[in-house]
ROMIDREN-645632 format. One record per residue: residue in three letters; y, x, z of N, C-alpha, C in turn. Coordinates in steps of 0.05 Angstrom, whole numbers, plus 5000, padded with zeros to 4 digits. Each point is the difference from the previous one (the first is absolute). Example, Ala and Ser with C-alpha at 12.3 -4.5 7.8 and 13.67 -1.06 7.14 Angstrom:
ala488652645156502449825000502450185000/ser502149934986502450165001502249855014/
***
This chain:
unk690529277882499550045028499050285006/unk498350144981499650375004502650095007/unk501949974979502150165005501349985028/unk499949755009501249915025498450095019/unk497650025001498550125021500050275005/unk499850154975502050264997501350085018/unk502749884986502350095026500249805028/unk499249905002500149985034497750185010/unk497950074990498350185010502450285000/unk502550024981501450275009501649985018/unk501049815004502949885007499250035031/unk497749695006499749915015498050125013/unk497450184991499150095014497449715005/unk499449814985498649804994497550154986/unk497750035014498150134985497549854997/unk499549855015497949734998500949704985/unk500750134967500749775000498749974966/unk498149744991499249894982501649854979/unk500050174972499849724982497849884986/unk499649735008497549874977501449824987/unk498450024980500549814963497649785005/unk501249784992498249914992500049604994/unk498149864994501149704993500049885020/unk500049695002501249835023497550015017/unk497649954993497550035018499250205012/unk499950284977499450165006501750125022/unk503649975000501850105023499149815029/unk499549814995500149895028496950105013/unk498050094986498350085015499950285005/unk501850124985500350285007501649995022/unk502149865013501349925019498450035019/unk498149755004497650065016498950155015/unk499150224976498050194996502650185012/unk502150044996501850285012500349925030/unk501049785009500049935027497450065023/unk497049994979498850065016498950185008/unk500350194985499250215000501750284996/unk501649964992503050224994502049965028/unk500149765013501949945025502350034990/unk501449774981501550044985502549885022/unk502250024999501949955017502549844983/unk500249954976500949854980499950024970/unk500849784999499149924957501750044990/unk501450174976501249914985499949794982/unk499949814996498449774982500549715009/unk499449884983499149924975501750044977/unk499649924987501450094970501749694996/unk497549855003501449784984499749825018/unk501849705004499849845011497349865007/unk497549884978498249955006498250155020/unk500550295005498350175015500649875025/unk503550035000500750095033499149785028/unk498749804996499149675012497450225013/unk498050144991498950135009499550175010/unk501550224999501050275010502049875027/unk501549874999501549985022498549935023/unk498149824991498049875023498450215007/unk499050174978498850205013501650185024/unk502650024987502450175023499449865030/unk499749764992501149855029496849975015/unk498449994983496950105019500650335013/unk500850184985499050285008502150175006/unk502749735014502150154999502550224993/unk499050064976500950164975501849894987/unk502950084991501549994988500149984972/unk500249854994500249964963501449984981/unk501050274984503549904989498949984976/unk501949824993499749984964502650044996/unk500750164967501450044987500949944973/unk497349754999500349804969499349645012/unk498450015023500049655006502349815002/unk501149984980502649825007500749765006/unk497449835001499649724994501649895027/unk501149885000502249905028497249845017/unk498149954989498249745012498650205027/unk499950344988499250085022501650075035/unk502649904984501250055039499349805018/unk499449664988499249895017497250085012/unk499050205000497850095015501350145028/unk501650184995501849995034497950235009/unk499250194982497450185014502150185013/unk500250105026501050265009499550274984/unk497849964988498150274988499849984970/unk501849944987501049854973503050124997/unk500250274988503350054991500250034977/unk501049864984500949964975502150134988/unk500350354986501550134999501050034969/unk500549685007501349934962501749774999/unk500149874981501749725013499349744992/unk500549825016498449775005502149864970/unk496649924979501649904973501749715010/unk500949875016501949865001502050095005/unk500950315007502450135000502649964981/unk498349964973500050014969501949644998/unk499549945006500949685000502649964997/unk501150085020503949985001500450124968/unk499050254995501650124977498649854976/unk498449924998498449844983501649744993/unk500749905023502549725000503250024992/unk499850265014502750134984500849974967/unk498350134988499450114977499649574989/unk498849905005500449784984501649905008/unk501449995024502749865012502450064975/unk498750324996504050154983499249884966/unk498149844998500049964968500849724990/unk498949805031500649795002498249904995/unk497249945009497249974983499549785025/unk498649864988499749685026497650004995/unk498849984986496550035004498250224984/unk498950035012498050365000496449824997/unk498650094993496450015009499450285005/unk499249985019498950255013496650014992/unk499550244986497650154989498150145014/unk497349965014499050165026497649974999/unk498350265007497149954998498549905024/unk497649944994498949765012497750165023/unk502350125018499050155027501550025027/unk500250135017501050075022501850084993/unk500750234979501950154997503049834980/unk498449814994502249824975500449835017/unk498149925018501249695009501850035024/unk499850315009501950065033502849904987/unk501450134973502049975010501749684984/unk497949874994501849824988500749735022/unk499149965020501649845016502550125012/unk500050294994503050055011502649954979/unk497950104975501849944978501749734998/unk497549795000501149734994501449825023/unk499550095028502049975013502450075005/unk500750284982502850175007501749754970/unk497650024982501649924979501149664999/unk498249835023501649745016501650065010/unk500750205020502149985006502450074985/unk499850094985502350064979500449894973/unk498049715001500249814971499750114985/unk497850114998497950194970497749805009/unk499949854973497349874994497150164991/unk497749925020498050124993498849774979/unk499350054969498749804989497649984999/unk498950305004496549954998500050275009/unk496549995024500450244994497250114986/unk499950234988497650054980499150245016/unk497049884996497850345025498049994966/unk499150245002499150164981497850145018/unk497049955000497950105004500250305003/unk499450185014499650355002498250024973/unk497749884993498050054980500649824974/unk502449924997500949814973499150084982/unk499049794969499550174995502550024974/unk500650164979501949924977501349624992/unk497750015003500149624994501349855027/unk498750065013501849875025502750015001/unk501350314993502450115014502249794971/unk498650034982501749874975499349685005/unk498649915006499849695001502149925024/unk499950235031502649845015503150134982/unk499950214989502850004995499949844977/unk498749834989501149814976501049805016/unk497549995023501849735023503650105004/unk500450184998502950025021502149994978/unk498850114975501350044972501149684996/unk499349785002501549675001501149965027/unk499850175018501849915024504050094989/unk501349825020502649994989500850335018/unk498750055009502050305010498850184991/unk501450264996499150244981499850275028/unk500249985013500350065023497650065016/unk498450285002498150055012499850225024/unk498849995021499650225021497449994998/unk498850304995497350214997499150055022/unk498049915018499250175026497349935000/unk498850334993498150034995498650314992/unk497550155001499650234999502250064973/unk499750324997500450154979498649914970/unk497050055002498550024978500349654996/unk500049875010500049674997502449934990/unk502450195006502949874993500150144973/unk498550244988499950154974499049754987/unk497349945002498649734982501949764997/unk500949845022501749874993502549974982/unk501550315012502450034971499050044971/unk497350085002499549994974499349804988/unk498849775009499049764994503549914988/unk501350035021503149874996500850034970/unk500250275007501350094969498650034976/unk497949895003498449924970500949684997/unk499949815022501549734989503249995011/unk501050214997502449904995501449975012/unk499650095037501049865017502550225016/unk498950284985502250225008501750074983/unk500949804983503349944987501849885015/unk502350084981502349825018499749795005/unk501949855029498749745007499250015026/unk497950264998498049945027500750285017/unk499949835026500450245024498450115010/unk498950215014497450095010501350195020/unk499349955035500850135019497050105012/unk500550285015497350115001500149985029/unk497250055017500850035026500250294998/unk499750145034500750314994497150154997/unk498349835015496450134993500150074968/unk501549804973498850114983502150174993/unk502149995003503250284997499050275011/unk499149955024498450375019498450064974/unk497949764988498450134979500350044976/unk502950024994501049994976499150264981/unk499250235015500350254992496650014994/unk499149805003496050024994500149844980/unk501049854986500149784982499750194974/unk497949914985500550134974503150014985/unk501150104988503450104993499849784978/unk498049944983500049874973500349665008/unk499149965031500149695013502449965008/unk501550165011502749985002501049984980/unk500650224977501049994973499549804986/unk497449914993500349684990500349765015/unk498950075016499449655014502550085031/unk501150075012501549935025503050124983/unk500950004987504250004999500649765011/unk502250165015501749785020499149965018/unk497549995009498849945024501150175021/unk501249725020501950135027497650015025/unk500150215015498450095027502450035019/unk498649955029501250185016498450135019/unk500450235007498650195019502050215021/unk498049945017501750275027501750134983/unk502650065021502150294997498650225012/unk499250094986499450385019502750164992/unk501850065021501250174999499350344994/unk501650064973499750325000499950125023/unk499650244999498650165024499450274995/unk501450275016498150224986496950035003/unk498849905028498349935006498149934984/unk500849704990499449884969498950174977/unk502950054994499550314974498150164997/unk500750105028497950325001497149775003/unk499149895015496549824991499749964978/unk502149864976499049974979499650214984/unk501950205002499050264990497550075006/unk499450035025497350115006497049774983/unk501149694999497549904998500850014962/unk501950084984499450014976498850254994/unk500650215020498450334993496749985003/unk499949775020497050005004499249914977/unk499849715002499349884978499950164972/unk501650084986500150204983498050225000/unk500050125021498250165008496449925002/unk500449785010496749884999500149784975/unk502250054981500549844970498249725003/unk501249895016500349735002501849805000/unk500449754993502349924995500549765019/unk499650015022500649805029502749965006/unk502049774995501950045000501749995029/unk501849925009501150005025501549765005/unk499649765025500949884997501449895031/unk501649805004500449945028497850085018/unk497149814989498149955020499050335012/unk500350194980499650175005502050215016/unk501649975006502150075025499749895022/unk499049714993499849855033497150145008/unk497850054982497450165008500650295015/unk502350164990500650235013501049985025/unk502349814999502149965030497249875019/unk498549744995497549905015499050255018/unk500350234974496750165016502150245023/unk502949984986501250165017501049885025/unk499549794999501149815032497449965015/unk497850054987497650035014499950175014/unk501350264986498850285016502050025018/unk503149854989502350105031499349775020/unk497949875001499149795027497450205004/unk498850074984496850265022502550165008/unk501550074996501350255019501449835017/unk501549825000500749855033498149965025/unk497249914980498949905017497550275023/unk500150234968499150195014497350074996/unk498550215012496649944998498449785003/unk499249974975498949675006496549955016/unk500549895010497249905014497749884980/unk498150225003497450074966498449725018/unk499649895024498949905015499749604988/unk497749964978500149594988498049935012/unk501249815020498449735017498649864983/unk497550025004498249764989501449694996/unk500249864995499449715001497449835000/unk500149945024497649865013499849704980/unk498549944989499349734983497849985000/unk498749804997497449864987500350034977/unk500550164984499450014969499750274991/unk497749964977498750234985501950154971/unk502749844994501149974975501450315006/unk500850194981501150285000503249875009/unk500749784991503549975012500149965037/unk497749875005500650025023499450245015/unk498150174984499050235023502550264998/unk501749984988502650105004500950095029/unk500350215009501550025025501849955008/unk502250005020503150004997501150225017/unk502250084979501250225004501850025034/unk500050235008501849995027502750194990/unk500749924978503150125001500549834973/unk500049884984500649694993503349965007/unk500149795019501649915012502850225003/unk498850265012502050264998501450024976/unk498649984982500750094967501249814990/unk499649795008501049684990503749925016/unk500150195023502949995009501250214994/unk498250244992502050264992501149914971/unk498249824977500049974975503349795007/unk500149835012502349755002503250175019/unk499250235006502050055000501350344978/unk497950004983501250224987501250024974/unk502550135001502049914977500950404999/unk500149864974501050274981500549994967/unk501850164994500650004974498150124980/unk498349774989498550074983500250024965/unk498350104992500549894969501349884990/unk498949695001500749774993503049905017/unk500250155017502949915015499350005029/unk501849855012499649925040497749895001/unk498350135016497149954998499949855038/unk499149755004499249925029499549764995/unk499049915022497449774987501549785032/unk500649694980501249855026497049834986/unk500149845028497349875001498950054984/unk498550294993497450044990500550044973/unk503150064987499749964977503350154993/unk500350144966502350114995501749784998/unk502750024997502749864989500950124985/unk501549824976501649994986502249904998/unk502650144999502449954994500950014963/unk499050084981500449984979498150044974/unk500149904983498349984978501350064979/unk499350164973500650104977499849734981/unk501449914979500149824988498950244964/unk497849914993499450214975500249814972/unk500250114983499449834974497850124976/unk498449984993496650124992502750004968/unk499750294992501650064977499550254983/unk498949954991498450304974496950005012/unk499050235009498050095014499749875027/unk502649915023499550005022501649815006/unk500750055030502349825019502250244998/unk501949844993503250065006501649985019/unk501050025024502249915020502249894990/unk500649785000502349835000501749905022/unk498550005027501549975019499249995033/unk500649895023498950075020500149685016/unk498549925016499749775019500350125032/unk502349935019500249995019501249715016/unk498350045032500949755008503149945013/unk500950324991502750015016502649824966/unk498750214980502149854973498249944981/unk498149835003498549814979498650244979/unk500649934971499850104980502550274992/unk499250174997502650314992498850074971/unk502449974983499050134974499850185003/unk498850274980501050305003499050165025/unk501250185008498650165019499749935027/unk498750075014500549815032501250105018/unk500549775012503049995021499850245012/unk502850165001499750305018500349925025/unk501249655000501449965030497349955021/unk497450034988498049925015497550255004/unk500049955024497350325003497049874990/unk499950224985497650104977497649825020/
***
């Protein structure tokens, strides 16, 4: 997010603009703390689904706009916040090509694998309803604690190890889906035989995974994740963020979520310029309460920023960047296969021609 603040401070001429780091408590009170005293005019944030239940409500107290560029959990659209844009994609996106992919193998029953939160449990009623309607048996489904501990994660996969299907879907963090494949492939369960489909949360994170977890414990393991279309655009940023990095010899790698963080902060700044000089001017909120959430002001250009943000579209990074109810679309997904060190491309998911082996359709815009 430096780097990104960077250049819209060149580009855009964005000069009041903050990045803070920090954990789930500590961000939401820094939230707080910036609204009240900084007269903040929007969030980039939350990071992760568990945050965003809080931050949004804060949006909708202090009329401040709140994008995220990692909350994927589908459970958050039924919130319906105006001041809630989600500049990533809603993990039930993932579903069709997910059904695809066991449709073309001929697989009739799957157990779906998911940890035992907001973020695991959003998307599996979409899952197991797409997969009724298309006569894919759900046989069980298995949730796995965030804080499991070794023993746990091997006592449910011994449970699934006597179930009659070999057939599993992963949705669940990064570092949690590392522990698990490894549990796997110490008993046995990442030999031939057994299937293992990833969602795209842990495919984006493929490139943070230790290389030696992939190498032993994930071969074969099929993902699917967003198409980002090449781009010179594209090119020339990653050039610039591998010179940095290099340069400050660090090794942060680059990933979807991190394009939708750039395009986010760049659809921020082309809605402050629609909307113009913004009004420094936050209304109290009148309450009976002493608590710091309610003594929050509310913003008088909110609302401005919140219709400049829904109607602005532009070719970003990651591709056609514009937000329909509050949130990106997808037209296609990369089908990968986890092979040496990494993920491989094998093929492409669209809703126009299903499954495409090989390179993707030219007949369809990027």
């Amino acid at each position: 997010m430096a780097m990104v603040r960077d250049e819209l401070r060149q580009v855009h001429g964005i000069l009041n603009l903050k990045v803070v780091h920090g954990v789930l408590n500590l961000k939401s009170l820094l939230s707080v703390e910036l609204l009240k005293t900084e007269q903040v005019k929007a969030i980039i944030g939350p990071l992760t689904s568990m945050q965003a239940n809080f931050l949004i409500h804060l949006g909708e107290e202090a009329h401040v706009p709140i994008m995220s560029f990692s909350a994927t959990s589908p459970s958050l659209s039924y919130l319906r916040s105006p001041y809630f844009f989600r500049a990533a994609l809603n993990d039930s996106s993932q579903v069709q090509p997910i059904t695809a992919i066991i449709q073309a193998f001929g697989w009739k029953e799957v157990v779906p694998i998911y940890t035992e939160n907001e973020y695991g449990e959003g998307l599996i009623p979409f899952l197991t309803d797409t997969f009724q309607e298309n006569e894919i048996r759900v046989l069980y489904k298995s949730t796995i604690r965030p804080v499991a501990s070794d023993e746990e994660i091997v006592a449910e996969l011994y449970k699934l190890m006597i179930m009659q299907t070999r057939v599993f879907i992963v949705h669940m963090t990064c570092s949690l889906s590392a522990r698990l494949f490894t549990k796997a492939n110490e008993i046995g369960m990442m030999s031939e035989g057994y299937v293992w489909i990833i969602t795209d949360g842990i495919t984006n994170s493929g490139n943070f995974f230790d290389p030696s977890i992939i190498i032993d414990s994930m071969q074969r393991v099929i993902g699917v994740q967003p198409h980002v279309p090449k781009s010179k655009k594209l090119e020339d940023f990653i050039s610039k963020w591998k010179n940095k990095t290099h340069q400050e010899k660090t090794t942060s790698d680059l990933n979807v979520f991190g394009l939708w963080a750039y395009d986010a902060a760049t659809a921020l700044a082309m809605a402050v310029e629609k909307v113009g000089p913004l009004n420094l001017s936050i209304s109290s909120i009148a309450k009976n309460s002493t608590t710091d959430f309610e003594s929050v002001g509310v913003s008088q250009n909110g609302i401005h920023l919140c219709q400049a943000l829904s109607t602005t579209r532009f070719r970003g990074l990651s591709g056609n960047f514009r937000f329909v109810d509050g949130q990106l679309q997808s037209s296609a997904f990369e089908i990968v296969n986890m092979i040496g060190n990494g993920p491989r491309g094998i093929g492409f998911w669209t809703p126009e021609h299903g499954i495409c082996v090989g390179d993707f359709p030219t007949t369809l815009p990027a």
